[in-house]
C-alpha positions as CSV (number, residue, x, y, z in Angstrom):
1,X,0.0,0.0,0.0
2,X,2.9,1.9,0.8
3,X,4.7,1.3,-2.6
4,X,1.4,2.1,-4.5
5,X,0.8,5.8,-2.9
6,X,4.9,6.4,-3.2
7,X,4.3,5.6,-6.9
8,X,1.3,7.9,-6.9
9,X,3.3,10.5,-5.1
10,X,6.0,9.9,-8.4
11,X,4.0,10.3,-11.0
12,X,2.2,13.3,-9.8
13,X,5.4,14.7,-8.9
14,X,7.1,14.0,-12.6
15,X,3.8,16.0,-14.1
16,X,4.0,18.5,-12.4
17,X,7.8,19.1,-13.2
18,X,7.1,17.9,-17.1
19,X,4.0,20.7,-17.2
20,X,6.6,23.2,-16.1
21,X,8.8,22.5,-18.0
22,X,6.6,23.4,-21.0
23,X,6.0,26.2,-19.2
24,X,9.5,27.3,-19.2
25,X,9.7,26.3,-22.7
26,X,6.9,28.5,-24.4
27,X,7.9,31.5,-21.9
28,X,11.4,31.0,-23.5
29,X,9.9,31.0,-26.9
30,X,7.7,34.1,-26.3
31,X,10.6,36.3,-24.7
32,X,13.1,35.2,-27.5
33,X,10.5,36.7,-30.1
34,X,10.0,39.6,-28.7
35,X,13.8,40.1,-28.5
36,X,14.1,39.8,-31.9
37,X,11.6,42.6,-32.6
38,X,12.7,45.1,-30.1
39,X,15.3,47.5,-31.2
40,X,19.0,47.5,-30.2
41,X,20.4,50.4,-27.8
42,X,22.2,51.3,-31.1
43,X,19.4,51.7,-33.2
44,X,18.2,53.7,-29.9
45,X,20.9,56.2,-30.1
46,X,20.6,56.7,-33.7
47,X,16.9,57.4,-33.7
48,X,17.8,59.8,-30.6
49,X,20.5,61.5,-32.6
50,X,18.3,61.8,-36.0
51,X,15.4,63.4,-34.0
52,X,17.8,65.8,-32.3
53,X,19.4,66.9,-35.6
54,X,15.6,67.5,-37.0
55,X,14.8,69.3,-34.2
């Protein structure tokens, strides 16, 4: 009985950790997305310097 509620207590265990892992995973691939669209400090600068010079 023992043996059969440790199992239990596993399984449940190993879920949970696989659901967060996909969690992890998905977060991962929503931030590295939005990386790639968001501008550099670079292009940053040179936008601040064009709008100065516009001015």
């Amino acid at each position: 009985m023992a043996r059969q509620y440790e199992m239990q207590v596993l399984s449940s265990y190993s879920k949970r950790l696989h659901r967060r892992r996909l969690n992890l995973d998905a977060l991962e691939e929503a931030l590295h997305g939005r990386a790639e669209t968001l501008p550099t400090v670079d292009d940053v600068h040179l936008l601040g310097w064009t709008m100065l010079e516009n001015w």
